[in-house]
N, C-alpha and C positions, 0 to 999 in steps of 0.2 A: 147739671152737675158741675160744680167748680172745678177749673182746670188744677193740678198741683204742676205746683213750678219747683224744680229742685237743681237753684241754683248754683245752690253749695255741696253738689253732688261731688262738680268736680274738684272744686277743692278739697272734700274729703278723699277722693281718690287718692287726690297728689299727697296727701297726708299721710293715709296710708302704704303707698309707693312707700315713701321717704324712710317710713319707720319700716319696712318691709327691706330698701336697699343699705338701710343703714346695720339692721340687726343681721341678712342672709351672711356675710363673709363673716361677722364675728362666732356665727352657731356652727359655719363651717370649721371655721380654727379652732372651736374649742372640741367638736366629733372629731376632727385630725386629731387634737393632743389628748385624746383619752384613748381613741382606736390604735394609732401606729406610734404615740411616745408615750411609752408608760413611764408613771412616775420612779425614778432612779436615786432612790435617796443613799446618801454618802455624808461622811465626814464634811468633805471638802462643799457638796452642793447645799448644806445646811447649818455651813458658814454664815457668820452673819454677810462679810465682804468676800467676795471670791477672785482679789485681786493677790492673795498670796499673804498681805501682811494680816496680822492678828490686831483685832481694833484694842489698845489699849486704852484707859483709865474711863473718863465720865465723857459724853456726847456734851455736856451743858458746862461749856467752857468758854469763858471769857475772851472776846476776840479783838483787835483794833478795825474800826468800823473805818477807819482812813483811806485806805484801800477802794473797798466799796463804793466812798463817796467820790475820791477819785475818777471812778472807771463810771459812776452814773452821770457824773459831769458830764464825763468827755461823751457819752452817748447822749444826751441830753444835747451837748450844742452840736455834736457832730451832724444826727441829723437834724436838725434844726436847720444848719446849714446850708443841707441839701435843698429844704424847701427853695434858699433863694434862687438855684439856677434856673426854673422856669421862669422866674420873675430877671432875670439876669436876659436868658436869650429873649423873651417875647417884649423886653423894655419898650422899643420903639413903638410898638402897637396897642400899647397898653392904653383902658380911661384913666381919667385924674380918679377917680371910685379907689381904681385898684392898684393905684400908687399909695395912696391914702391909706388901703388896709396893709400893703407891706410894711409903709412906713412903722404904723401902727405893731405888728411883729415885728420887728427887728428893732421897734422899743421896749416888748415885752421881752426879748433875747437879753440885750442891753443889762435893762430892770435887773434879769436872772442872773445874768454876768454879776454887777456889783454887788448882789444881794451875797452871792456867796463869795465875793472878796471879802466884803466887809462882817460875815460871819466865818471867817478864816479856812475856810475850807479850802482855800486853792496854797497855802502855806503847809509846807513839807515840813515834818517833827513835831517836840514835843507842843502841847499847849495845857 
């Protein structure tokens, strides 16, 4: 009789575990919030914002996206930047490989740098 081999038994375990510790605490919070918080419905909790002010006019309004590109800039080389201090403190012990690939990054940084000078995004007002 041929031996069965089931070697993806225990993978299926761990499968199971996972969706077993992933779903247990959410089926517990939702038996909490039906058993001990019952639903409390009010004026205020069927708000659309429960921050006090009344949402005025239309959600689909026109915004300056200047701002935004701003603040992804500077997230964008900020960390960037980070990447270099390991390449900063381990310099001395580094191969020529892995001089090579930073070099390489911090000309694709560069790259990124001009690209968005020369499509005006780092210039403040109107255009």
């Amino acid at each position: 009789m041929p031996e069965t081999n089931h070697e993806y038994l225990v993978l299926a375990a761990f499968a199971v575990a996972a969706v077993v510790f992933a779903l247990t605490p959410l089926g517990l919070a939702r038996w909490w919030a039906l058993k001990f918080a019952p639903a409390k419905p009010g004026r205020e909790k069927n708000a659309t914002y429960e921050c006090g002010l009344e949402s005025k006019g239309d959600a689909w309004i026109r915004f300056k996206s200047e701002y935004y590109l701003y603040g992804i800039i500077f997230l964008i080389f900020d960390v960037e930047t980070i990447f270099l201090l390991p390449f900063a403190v381990a310099f001395g012990g580094l191969s020529v490989g892995a001089f090579v690939a930073m070099m390489v990054f911090l000309l694709l940084l560069a790259e990124g740098l001009v690209w968005a000078w020369r499509k005006g995004l780092l210039t403040w007002g109107p255009r």
